[in-house]
C-alpha positions as CSV (number, residue, x, y, z in Angstrom):
1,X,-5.6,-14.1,-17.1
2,X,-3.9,-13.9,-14.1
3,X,-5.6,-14.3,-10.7
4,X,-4.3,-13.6,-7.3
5,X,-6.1,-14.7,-4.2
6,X,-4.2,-12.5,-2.0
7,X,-1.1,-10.9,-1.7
8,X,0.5,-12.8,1.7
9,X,3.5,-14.7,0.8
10,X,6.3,-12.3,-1.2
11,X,8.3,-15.0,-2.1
12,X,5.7,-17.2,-3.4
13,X,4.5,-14.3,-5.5
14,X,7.8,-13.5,-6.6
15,X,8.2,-17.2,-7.6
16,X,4.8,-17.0,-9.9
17,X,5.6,-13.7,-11.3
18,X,8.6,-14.8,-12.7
19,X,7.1,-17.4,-14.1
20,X,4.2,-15.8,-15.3
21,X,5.6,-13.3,-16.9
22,X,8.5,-15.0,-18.7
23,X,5.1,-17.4,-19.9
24,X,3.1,-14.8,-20.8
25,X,6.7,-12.9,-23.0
26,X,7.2,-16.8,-24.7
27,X,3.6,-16.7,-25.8
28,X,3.5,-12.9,-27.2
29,X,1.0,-12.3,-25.0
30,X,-0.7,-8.6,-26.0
31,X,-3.7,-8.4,-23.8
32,X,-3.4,-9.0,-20.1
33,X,-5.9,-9.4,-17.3
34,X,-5.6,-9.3,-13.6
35,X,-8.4,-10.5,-11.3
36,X,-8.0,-8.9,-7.7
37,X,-11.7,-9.0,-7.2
38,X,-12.1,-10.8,-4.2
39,X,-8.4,-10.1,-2.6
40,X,-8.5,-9.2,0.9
41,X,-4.7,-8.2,0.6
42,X,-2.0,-8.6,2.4
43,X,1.9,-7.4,2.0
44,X,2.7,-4.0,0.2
45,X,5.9,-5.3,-0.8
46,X,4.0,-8.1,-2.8
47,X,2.4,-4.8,-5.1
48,X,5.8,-3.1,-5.7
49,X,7.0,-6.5,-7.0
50,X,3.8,-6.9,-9.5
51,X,4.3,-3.1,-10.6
52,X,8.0,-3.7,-11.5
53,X,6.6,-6.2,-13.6
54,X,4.1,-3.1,-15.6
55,X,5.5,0.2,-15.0
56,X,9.0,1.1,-16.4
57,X,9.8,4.1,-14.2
58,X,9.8,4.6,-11.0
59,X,6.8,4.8,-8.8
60,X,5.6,4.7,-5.3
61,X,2.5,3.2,-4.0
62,X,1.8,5.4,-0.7
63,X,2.9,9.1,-1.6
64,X,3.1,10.4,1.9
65,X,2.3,9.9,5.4
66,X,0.8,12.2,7.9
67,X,1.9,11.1,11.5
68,X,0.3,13.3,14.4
69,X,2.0,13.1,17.4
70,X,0.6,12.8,20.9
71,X,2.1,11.2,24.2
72,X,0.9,7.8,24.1
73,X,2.7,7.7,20.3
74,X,5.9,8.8,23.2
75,X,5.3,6.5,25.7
76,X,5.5,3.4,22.9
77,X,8.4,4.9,21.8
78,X,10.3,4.9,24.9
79,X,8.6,1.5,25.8
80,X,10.2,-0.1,22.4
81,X,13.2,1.7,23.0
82,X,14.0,1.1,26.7
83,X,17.6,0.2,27.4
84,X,18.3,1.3,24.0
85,X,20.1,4.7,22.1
86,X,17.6,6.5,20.3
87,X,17.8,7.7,16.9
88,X,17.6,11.1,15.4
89,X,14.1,10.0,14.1
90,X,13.3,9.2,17.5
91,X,14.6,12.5,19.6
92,X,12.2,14.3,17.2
93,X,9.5,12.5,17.3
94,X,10.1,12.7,21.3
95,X,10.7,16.8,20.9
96,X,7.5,17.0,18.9
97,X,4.4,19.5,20.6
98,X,1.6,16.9,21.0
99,X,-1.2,17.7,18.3
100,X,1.5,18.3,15.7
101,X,1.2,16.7,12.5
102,X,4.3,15.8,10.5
103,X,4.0,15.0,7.1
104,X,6.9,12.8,5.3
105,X,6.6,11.9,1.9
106,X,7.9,8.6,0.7
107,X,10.4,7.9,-2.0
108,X,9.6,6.7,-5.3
109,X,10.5,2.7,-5.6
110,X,13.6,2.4,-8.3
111,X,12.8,0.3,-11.6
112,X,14.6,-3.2,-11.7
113,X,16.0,-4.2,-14.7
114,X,13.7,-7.4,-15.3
115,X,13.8,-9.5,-18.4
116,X,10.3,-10.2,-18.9
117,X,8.3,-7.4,-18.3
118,X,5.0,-6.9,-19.6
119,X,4.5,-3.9,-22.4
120,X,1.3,-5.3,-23.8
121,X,-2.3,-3.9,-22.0
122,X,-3.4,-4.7,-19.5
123,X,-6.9,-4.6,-17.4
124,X,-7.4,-4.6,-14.0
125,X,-10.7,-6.8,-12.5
126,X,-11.8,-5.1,-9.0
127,X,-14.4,-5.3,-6.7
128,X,-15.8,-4.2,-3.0
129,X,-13.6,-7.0,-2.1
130,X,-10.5,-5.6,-3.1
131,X,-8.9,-4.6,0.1
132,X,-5.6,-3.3,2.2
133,X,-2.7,-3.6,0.0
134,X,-4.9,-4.5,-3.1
135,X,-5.9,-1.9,-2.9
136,X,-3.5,0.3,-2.7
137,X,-1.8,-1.7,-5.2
138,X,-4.7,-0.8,-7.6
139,X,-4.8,2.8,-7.2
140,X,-1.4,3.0,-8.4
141,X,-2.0,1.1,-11.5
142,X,-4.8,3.6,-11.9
143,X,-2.6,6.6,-11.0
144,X,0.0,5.9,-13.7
145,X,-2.7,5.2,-16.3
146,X,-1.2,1.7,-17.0
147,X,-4.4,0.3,-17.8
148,X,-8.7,0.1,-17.1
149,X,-9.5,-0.6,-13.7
150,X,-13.1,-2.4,-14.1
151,X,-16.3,-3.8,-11.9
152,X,-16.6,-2.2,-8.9
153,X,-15.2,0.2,-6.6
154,X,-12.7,-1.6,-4.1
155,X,-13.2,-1.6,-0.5
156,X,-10.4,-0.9,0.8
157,X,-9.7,3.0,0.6
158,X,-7.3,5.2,-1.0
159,X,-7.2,6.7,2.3
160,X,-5.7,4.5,5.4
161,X,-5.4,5.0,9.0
162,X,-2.2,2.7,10.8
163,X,0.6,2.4,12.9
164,X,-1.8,1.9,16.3
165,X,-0.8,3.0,19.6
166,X,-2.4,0.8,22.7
167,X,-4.3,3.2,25.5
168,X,-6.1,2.4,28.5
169,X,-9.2,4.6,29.2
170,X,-8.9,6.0,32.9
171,X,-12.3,5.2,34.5
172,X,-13.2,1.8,32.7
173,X,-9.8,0.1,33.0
174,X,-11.0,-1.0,28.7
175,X,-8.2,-1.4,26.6
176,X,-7.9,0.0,22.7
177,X,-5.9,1.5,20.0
178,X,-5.4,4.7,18.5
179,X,-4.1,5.0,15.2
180,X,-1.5,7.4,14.7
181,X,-0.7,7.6,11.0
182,X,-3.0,8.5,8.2
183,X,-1.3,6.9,4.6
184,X,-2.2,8.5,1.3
185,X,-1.7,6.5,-1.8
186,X,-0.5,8.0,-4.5
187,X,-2.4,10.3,-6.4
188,X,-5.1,10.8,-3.0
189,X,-5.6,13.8,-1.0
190,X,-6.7,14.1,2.6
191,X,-10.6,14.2,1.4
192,X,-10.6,11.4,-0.7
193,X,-12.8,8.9,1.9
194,X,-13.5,6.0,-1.0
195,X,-12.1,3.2,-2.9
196,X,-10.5,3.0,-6.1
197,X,-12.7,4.3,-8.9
198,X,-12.8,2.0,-11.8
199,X,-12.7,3.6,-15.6
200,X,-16.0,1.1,-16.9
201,X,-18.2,-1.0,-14.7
């Protein structure tokens, strides 16, 4: 069994994976279980890594990204960029009608060519404490059916808002944020409002 706590620190993952996985290939491991029931998450970059380990094709963990824009998204913009030459990302996103939503849909992450990874089955322990890039992490191990996903449904959504944009409200002077990006995992649609739906409780 392997069981991650969270998924913070992509080096130190990387460092266990290897070392994991190379354990698991010595032993002729067959059967394979991951507990990510009570992992908050942490750093997307930390799920790719595990899923080179399982998949062997390429795959993609967010499958698009639906960014409306609005003039405080503008106004951070220019703030970040003062002093600076913009991009061509940027003159769009500047030359976009507020209330437009752009969609872009992310590439598919390329398969390294890794020694030791894992062919056997594998099944996947989640829970309502399975958050954030867990999460996400999860439902693409569901999506491309590598294995059960079992317990509970996570908490954290298939569905997630980010990339906030700071406001002040006129009359109060109180500060907050505005999200401006809506990220669907892969194999989610704009109505799917839950967490990753396990095969067998």
């Amino acid at each position: 069994m392997l069981k991650l706590d969270d998924f913070q620190d992509l080096e130190k993952i990387k460092l266990f994976a290897d070392s994991a996985f190379s354990d698991l290939k010595n032993k002729k491991t067959s059967n394979l279980i991951i507990d990510l029931r009570n992992n908050l998450g942490g750093d997307s970059d930390v799920g790719d890594y595990l899923l080179q380990y399982l998949l062997d094709r390429p795959f993609r963990q967010d499958d698009r990204v639906l960014e409306k824009s609005s003039q405080l998204l503008k106004n951070r913009l220019l703030t970040h960029r003062k002093g600076k030459i913009l991009s061509a990302e940027d003159s769009t996103l500047l030359s976009r009608a507020d209330g437009v939503i752009d969609t872009v849909k992310n590439q598919d992450e390329e398969i390294l060519q890794l020694p030791n990874r894992f062919g056997g089955k594998v099944f996947l322990l989640v829970s309502n404490q399975t958050f954030s890039s867990t999460a996400d992490f999860a439902q693409a191990f569901s999506h491309y059916k590598r294995g059960k996903v079992i317990c509970e449904e996570t908490g954290g959504l298939i569905l997630s808002f980010g990339d906030i944009v700071p406001a002040t409200l006129p009359e109060t002077k109180l500060p907050l944020v505005v999200s401006s990006k809506l990220y669907l995992n892969i194999g989610a649609n704009e109505h799917d409002w839950h967490g990753v739906l396990p095969d067998c409780l």
